[in-house]
C-alpha positions in Angstrom: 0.1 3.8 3.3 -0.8 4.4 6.5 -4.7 2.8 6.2 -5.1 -0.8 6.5 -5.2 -0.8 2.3 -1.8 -0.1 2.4 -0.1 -1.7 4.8 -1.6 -5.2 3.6 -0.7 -4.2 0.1 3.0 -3.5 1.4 2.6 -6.5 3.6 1.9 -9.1 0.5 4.3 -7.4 -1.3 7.6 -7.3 1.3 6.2 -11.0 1.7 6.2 -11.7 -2.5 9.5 -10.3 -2.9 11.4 -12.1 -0.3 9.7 -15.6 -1.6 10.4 -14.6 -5.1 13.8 -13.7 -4.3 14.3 -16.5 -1.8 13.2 -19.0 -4.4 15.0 -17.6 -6.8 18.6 -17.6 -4.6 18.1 -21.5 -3.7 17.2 -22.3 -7.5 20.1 -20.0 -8.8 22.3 -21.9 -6.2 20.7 -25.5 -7.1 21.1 -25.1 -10.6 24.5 -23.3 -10.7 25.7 -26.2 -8.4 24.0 -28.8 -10.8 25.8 -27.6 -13.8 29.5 -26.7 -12.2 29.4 -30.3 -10.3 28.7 -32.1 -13.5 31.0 -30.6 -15.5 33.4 -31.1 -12.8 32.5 -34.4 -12.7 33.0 -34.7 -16.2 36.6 -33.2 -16.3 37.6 -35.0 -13.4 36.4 -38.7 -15.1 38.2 -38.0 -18.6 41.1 -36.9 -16.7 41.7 -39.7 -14.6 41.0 -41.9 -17.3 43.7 -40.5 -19.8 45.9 -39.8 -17.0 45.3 -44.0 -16.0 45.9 -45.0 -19.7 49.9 -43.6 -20.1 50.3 -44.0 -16.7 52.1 -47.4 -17.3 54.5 -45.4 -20.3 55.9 -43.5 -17.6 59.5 -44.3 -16.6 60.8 -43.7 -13.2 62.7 -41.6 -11.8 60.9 -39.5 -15.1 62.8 -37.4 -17.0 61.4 -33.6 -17.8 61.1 -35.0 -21.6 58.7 -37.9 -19.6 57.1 -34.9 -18.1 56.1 -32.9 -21.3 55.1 -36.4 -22.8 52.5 -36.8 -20.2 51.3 -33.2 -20.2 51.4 -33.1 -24.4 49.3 -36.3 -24.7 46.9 -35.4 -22.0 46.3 -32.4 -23.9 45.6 -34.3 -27.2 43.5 -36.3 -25.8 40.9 -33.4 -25.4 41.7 -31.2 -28.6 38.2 -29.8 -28.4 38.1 -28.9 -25.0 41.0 -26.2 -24.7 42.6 -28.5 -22.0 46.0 -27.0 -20.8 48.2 -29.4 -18.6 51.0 -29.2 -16.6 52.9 -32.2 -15.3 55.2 -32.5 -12.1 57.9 -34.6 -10.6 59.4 -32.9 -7.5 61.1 -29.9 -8.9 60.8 -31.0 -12.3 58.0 -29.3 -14.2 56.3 -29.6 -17.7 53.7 -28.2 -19.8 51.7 -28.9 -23.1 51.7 -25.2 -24.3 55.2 -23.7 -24.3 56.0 -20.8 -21.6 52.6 -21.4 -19.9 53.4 -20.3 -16.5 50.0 -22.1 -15.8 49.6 -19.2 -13.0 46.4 -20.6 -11.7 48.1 -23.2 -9.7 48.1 -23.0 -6.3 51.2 -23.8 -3.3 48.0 -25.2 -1.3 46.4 -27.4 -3.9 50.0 -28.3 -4.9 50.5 -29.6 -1.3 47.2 -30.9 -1.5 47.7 -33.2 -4.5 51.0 -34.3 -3.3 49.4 -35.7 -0.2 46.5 -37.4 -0.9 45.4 -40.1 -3.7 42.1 -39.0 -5.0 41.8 -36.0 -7.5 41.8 -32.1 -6.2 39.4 -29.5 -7.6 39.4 -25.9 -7.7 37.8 -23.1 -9.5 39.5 -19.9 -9.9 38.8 -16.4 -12.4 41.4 -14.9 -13.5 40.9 -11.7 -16.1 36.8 -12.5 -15.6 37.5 -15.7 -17.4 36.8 -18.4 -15.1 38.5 -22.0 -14.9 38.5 -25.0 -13.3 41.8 -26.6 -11.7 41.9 -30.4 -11.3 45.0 -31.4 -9.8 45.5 -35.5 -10.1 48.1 -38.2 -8.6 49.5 -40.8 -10.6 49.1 -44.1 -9.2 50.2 -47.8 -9.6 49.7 -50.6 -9.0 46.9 -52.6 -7.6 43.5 -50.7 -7.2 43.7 -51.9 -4.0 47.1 -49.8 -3.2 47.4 -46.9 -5.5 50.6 -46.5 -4.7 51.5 -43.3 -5.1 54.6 -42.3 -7.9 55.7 -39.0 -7.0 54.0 -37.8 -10.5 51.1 -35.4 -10.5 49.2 -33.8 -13.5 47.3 -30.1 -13.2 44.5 -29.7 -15.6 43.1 -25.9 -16.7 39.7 -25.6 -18.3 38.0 -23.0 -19.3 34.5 -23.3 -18.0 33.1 -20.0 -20.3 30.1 -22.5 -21.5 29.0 -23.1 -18.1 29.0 -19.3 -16.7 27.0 -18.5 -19.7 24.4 -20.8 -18.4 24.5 -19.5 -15.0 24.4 -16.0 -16.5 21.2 -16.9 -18.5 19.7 -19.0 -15.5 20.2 -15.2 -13.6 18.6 -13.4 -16.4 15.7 -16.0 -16.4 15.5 -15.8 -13.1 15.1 -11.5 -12.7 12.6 -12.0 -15.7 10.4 -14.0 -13.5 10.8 -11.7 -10.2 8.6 -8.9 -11.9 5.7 -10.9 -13.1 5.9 -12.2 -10.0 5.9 -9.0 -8.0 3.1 -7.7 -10.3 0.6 -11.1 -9.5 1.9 -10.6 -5.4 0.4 -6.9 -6.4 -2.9 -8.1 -7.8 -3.3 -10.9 -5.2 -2.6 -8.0 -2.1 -5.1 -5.7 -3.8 -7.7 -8.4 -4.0 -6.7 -10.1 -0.7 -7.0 -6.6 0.9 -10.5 -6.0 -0.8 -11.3 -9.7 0.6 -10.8 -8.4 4.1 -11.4 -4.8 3.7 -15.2 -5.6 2.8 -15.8 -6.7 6.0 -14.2 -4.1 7.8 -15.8 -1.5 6.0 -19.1 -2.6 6.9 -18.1 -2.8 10.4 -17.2 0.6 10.2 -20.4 1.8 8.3 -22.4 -0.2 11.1 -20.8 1.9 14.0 -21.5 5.0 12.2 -25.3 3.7 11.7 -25.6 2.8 15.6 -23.5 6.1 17.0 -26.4 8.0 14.9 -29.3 6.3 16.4 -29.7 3.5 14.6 -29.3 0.7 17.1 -31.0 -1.7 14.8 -27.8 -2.0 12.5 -27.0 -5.2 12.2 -24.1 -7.0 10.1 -23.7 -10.0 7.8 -22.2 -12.9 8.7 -20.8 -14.8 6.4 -18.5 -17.7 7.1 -16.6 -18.9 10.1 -13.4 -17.0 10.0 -12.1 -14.2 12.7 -13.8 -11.6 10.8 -17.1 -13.7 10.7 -16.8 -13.9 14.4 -16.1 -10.7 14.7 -19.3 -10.0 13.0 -21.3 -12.3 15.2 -20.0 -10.0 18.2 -20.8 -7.1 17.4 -24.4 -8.0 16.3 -24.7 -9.5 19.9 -23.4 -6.0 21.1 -25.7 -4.1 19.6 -28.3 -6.2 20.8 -27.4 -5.8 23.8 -27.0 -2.0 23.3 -30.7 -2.1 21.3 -32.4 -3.6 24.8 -30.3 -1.5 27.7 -31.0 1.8 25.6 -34.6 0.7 24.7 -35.3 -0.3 28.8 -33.3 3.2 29.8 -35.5 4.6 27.4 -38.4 3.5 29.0 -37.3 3.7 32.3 -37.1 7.7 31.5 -40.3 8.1 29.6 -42.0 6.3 33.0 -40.0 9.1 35.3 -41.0 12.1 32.8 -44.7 11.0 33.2 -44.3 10.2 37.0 -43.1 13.8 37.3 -45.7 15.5 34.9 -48.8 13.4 36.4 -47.2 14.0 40.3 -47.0 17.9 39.3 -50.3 17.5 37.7 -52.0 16.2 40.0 -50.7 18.4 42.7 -51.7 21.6 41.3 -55.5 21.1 42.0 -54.9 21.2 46.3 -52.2 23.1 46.1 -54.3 25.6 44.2 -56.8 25.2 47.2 -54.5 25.6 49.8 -53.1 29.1 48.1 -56.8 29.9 48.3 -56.9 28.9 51.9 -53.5 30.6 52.9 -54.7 33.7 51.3 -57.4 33.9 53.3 -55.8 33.2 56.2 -52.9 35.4 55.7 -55.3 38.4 55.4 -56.8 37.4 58.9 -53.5 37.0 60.1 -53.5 40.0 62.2 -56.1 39.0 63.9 -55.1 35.7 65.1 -52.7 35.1 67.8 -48.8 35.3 67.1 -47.4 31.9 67.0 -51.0 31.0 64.9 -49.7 34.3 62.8 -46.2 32.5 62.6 -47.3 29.4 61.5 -50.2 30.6 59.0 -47.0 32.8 57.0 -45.1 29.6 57.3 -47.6 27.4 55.8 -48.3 30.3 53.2 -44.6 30.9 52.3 -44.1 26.8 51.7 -47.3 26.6 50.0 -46.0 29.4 47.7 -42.5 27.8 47.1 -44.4 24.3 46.8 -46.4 25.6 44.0 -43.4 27.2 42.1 -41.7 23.9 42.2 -44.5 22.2 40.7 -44.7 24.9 38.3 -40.9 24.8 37.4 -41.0 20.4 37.8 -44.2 21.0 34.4 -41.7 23.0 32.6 -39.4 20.8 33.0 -41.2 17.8 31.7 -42.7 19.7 28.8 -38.7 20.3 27.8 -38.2 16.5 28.5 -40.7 15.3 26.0 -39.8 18.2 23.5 -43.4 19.5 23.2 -42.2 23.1 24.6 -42.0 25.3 21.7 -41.6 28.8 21.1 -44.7 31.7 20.3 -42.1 34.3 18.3 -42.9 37.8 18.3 -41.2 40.7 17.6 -40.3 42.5 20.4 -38.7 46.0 21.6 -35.7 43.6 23.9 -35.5 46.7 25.9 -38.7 47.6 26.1 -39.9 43.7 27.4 -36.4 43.9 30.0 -38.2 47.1 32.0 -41.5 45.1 31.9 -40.2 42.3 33.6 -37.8 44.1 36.0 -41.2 46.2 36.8 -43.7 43.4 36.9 -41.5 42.0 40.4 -40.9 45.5 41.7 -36.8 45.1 41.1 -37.2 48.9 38.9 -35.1 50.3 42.1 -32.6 47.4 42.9 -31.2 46.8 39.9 -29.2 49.1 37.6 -30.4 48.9 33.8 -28.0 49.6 30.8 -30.2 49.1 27.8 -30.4 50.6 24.4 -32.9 53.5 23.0 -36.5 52.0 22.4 -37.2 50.4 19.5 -33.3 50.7 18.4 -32.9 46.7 19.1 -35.3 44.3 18.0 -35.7 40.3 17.8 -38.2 37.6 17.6 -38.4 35.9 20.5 -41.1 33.9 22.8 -42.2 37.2 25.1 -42.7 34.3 27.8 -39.6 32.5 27.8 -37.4 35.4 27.7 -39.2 37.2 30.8 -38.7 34.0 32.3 -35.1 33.9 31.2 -34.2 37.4 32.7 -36.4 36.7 36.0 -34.4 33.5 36.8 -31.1 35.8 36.0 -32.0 38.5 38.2 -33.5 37.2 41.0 -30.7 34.4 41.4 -28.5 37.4 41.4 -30.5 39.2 44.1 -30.7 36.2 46.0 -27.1 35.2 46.0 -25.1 37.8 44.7 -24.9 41.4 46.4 -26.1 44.9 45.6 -25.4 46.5 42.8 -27.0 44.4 40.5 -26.6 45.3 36.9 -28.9 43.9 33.5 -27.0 45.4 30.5 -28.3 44.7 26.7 -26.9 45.3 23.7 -25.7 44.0 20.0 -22.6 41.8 19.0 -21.4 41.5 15.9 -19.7 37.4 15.9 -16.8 37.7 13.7 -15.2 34.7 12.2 -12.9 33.7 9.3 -14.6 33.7 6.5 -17.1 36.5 7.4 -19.8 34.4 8.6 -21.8 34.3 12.1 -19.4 32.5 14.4 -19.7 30.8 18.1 -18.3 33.3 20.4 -15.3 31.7 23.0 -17.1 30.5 26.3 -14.7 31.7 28.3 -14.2 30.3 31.9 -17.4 28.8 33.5 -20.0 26.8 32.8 -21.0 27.1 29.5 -24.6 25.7 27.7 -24.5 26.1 24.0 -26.6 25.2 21.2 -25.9 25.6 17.4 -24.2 29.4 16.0 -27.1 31.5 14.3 -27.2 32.3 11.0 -26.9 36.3 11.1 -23.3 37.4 12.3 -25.2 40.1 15.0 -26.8 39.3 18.5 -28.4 40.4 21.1 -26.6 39.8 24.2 -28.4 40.5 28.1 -25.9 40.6 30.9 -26.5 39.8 34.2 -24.0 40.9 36.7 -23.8 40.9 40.6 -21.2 42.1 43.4 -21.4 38.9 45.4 -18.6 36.8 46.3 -19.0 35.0 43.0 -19.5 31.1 42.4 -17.1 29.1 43.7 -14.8 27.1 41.2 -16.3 23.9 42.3 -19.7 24.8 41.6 -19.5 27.0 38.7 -19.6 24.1 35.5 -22.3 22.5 37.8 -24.8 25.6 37.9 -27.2 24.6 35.5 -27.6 20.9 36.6 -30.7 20.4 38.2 -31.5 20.4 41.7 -27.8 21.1 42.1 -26.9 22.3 45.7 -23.3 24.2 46.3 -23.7 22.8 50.0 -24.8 19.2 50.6 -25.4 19.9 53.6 -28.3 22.5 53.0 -31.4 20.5 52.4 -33.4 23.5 52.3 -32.4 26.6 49.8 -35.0 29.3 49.3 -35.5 28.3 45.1 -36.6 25.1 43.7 -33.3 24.3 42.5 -34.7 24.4 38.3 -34.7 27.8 37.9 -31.2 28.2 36.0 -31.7 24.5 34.2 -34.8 26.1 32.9 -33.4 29.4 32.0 -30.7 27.4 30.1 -33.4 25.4 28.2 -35.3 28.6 27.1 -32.2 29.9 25.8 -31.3 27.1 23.9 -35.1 26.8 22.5 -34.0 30.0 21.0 -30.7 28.7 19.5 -28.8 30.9 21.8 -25.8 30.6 24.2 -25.7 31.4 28.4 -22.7 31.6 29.8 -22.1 31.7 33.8 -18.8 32.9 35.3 -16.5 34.8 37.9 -15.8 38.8 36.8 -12.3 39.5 37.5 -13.4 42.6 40.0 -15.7 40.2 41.9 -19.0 38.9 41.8 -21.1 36.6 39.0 -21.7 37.4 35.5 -25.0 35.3 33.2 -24.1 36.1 29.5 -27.1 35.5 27.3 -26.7 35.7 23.9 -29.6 35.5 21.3 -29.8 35.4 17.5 -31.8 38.1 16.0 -34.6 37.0 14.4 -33.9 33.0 14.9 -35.9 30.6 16.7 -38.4 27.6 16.0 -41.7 28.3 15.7 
């Protein structure tokens, strides 16, 4: 009930019912009224014209034998119809059954006869039997004058013919609610599927264009609201289509502005590291502010070239043609060959397993430039000790599967769980003063700075974006925060013998 099915379905239903029943009460009341008023009618006609016809044997002042007269041969002049009538003179009272107490009378329609000239109704139940009471002056003289006499007759008569016909007109009646609730039923169902249609495909359409599919379009059919809304959301994704197609191309232009820039670059730069190598081995020769400027120009030629290096990488991730050459490695084995390839063996303290006691496929590149970024940002930033642990984690989860482990507080960059409920995790940690709170979920953006002001920084500002990106090539996890005892903590965790090929 709580879909849009449902609440039209209750909608045409509540609406059904209370025309059905609405209907229903105003004919019930129509035809009760017919019937009642033309029996009343009826009565009230034959009464006054037997009442009119021995009008002119009364004598006056009448007697009480006048009175029972009247009454008896009021009476008699109905035989069929059960009439029961009471005639008055003042005080003086007189029925045509013996000891009828003719109860259904009335002090106020009493008083109402005796003060006005036309006839007096009223209808009245007494034991479930209901009646009618027509109360009637007699009159004389000119129709013009109707004088009044002072006599009055009270008729009583059963009216058990005409509830029967109201009671059958309220049977009828509840017979003809139900079909009509069941065809309000139908009509909802199909009136909902009428406008359901339409809505469904809306909702099919936003699925198709939230997964990719911008060239969903819609139906239209008609010129109602829904038709319209149709026609707008067609427009819409037009519109999406052409802004997502001209960001698209706006991006493919930057990637191969930045991979024919760093192309293009690496052919002088590659001359001037030639030249600055030279120059830095005649260094000691030359005079010191030449010596000065020669290691300047050799130290930004180096960090040029590494940012043109890291800006390739980069756009090789960008157009998704990096890809991974697996091989099954010794993790702590290739750890010590990358701490000893940039002479960090002494400045950083190693936990790592037994050779050859854990092993995983992985791209023998991409992870030694995963733990290089790792350790050198630490040496860089953080502060001595510097710690690279390694070992196995089993990922638990509820139904005994491989899991995603929490990411705890930092920034996190994630990619799908692994298969195998064990991996390898490589720990990073330093005894800095940690990353501040501000820039911690920011510190794998690229060419993020921690201090807007600093225009310069000593790294190319891609190295931990394309750590992350390596990592994720692998289908693993990094996790950057703040260790409780101080300083900053990479997690890296990698599925064991996962990866694309």
């Amino acid at each position: 009930m709580r879909g849009l099915r449902g609440r039209l379905l209750v909608a045409f239903v509540l609406v059904a019912a209370v025309a059905t029943l609405t209907t229903g009460a105003l004919t019930f009341r129509e035809a009760r009224t017919g019937v009642l008023q033309q029996s009343q009618d009826a009565v009230i006609k034959r009464l006054r014209h037997h009442v009119d016809a021995i009008a002119v044997g009364i004598s006056y002042p009448p007697t009480r034998a006048d009175l029972e007269w009247v009454a008896t041969e009021v009476a008699r002049a109905e035989p069929a119809q059960n009439w029961r009538v009471l005639a008055t003179y003042g005080e003086l009272r007189a029925t045509s059954t013996p000891q009828d107490g003719f109860t259904e009378l009335t002090s106020a329609m009493r008083s109402a006869v005796a003060g006005r000239r036309a006839a007096v109704f009223q209808r009245v139940s007494t034991d479930g039997r209901p009646s009618l009471v027509v109360g009637l002056p007699v009159t004389f003289g000119t129709p013009e004058d109707h004088l009044a006499s002072g006599v009055a007759v009270f008729l009583t008569v059963p009216q058990t013919g005409e509830q029967g016909y109201v009671d059958a007109l309220v049977t009828a009646i509840g017979r003809a609610v139900v079909p009509a609730l069941g065809l309000a039923v139908l009509l909802a169902l199909l009136a909902a599927r009428g406008v359901l249609r339409p809505v469904r495909e809306l909702r099919r359409a936003t699925r198709s264009i939230a997964e990719g599919h911008l060239d969903t379009r819609l139906a239209v059919n008609g010129s109602d609201e829904l038709a319209d809304l149709s026609h707008t959301f067609n427009e819409t994704a037009a519109a999406l289509e052409e802004s997502v197609a001209e960001l698209r191309r706006m991006e493919a232009r930057a990637r191969r502005f930045v991979a024919d820039v760093s192309h293009e670059l690496r052919t002088p730069l590659a001359a001037m590291s030639a030249v600055t190598d030279i120059l830095d081995e005649d260094a000691a020769r030359l005079t010191p502010d030449t010596a000065t400027a020669v290691r300047l120009i050799s130290g930004e030629t180096v960090k040029l070239a590494r940012l043109v290096d890291d800006l390739m990488e980069i756009s090789r991730f960008d157009a998704g043609a990096a890809g991974l050459q697996l091989d099954d490695l010794d993790l702590a084995e290739s750890l010590r060959r990358t701490l000893a390839a940039r002479g960090w063996l002494d400045l950083v303290d190693t936990r790592l397993p037994p050779p050859g006691e854990l092993r995983a496929r992985v791209d023998p590149r991409r992870l030694d430039v995963v733990v290089a970024n790792l350790v050198g940002n630490a040496l860089r930033h953080g502060e001595r000790p510097v710690q690279l642990r390694l070992y196995a984690r089993e990922i638990p989860s509820a139904d005994g599967s491989a899991g995603e482990i929490s990411s705890g507080v930092g920034s996190v960059r994630e990619t799908a769980s692994a298969d195998g409920p064990v991996r390898a995790v490589i720990e990073v940690l330093d005894s800095g003063p940690g990353i501040p709170a501000d820039v911690l979920p920011h510190v794998f953006d690229r060419f993020y700075k921690s201090d807007t002001a600093r225009t310069r920084t000593e790294g190319s500002g891609l190295g931990l974006s394309i750590t992350a990106e390596n990592v994720q090539l692998h289908g693993g996890t990094i996790r950057a925060l703040n260790r409780a005892e101080g300083g900053a903590a990479f997690i890296v965790e990698l599925p064991l013998g996962q990866g694309e090929s």
